[in-house]
N, C-alpha and C positions, 0 to 999 in steps of 0.2 A: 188322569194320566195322559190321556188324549191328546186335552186341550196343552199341556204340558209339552208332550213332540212338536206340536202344530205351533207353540210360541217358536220355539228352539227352531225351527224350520224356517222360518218364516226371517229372523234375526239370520239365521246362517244364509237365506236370498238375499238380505238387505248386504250385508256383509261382501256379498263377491257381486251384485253391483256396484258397491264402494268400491273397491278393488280392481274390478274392469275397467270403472271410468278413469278413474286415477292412472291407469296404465294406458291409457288411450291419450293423455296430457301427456304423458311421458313421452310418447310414441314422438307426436308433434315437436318437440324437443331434438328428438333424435333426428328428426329429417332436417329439422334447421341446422346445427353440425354438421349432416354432410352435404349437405347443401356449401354452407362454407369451406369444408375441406375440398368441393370441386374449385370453388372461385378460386381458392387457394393456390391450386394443382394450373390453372388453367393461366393466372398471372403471371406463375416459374415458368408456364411452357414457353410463352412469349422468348423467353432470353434464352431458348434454345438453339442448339449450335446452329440448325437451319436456319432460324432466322438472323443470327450474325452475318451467313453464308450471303440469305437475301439482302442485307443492306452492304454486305460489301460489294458485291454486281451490280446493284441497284435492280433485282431483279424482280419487282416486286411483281409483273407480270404472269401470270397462270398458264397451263401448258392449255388450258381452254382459252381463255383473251386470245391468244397468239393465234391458236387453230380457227378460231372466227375471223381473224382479221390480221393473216398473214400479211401481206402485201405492205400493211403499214408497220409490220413489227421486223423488219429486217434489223439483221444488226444490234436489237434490245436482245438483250437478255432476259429469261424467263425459267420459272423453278415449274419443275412437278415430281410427282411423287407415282411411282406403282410398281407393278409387279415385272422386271427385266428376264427377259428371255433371250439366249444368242439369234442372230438372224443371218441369214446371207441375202439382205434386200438393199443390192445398190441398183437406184435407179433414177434419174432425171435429173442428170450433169454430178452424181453422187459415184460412178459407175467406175470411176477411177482412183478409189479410193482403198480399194481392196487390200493392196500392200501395204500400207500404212492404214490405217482405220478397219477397226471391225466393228460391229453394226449389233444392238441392244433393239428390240422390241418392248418397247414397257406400256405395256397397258394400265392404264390411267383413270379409265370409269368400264363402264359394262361393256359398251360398243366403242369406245374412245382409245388409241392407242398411238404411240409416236416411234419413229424411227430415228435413234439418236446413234451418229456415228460419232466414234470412240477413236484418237491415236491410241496406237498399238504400245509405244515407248510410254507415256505418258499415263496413261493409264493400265498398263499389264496387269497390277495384279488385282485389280478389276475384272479385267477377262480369266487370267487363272482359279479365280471365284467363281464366276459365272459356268465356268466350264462344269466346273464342281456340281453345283446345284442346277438344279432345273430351271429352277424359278428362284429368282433374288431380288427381295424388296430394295429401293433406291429411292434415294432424294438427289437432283441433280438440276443442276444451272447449266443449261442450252442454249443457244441461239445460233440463227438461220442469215447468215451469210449473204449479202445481198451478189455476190460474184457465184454461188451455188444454184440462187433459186432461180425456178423456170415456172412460168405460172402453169396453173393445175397440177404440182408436183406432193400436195398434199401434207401431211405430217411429217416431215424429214426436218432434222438439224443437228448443230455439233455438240459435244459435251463442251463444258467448259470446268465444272467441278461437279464430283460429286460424293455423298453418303451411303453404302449400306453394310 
């Protein structure tokens, strides 16, 4: 009777190693579907409204390009994306701007952040958002004015459009 358990034991180990392996093939299957459901996801993203936004500015430019190498980016246009906070920072030939433009802090990476002045007309209900929330994510096409800039005047530039 024993040896009889010890068959039966032994077929019921063999049994759910089958069964583990088989499901571990399985598994590999399942990563490769989502694996293609990301490709998938990631090909639609392309033909998202921002990217429309960037080939119609030509803005293909980054709020990082631009911040390395202001001087040569006057007058391009350039997209970024972060977290918009209101500011009251007009400063270097920006300082006259106050009646007509108000002024977005959008922070962009950890330590990286831009100063994008906003018209008032033009953009309102952008600002009556903003006002609302603390903090409002934004995607936005800028550029920096070669009659504005003052060298060392750092991250500062205009909107031109934008998402949030």
């Amino acid at each position: 009777m024993k040896r009889y358990f010890g068959c039966i034991g032994i077929v019921v180990l063999c049994l759910g190693l089958m069964v583990c392996l088989s499901g571990c093939k399985n598994a590999d299957v399942v990563n490769e579907d989502v694996y293609s459901t990301v490709q998938i996801t990631t090909t639609l993203h392309e033909d998202s409204p921002q990217e429309s936004i960037i080939k119609k500015y030509n803005a293909t430019l980054t709020a990082k390009d631009v911040q390395y190498d202001l001087e040569n980016s006057l007058d391009k246009y350039f997209n970024l994306t972060g977290d918009a906070v209101l500011s009251d920072y007009y400063n270097y030939g920006f300082d006259d701007l106050e009646k007509t433009h108000f002024v977005l802090r959008v922070d962009v990476g950890s330590i990286d952040y831009w100063y994008i002045y906003c018209n008032r007309e033009t953009f309102d209900e952008l600002f009556e958002d903003v006002k609302q929330d603390e903090v409002r994510e934004i995607f936005a096409i800028c550029h920096i004015p070669k009659s504005y800039y003052k060298k060392g005047q750092g991250t500062m530039a205009f909107l031109k459009s934008a998402a949030w």
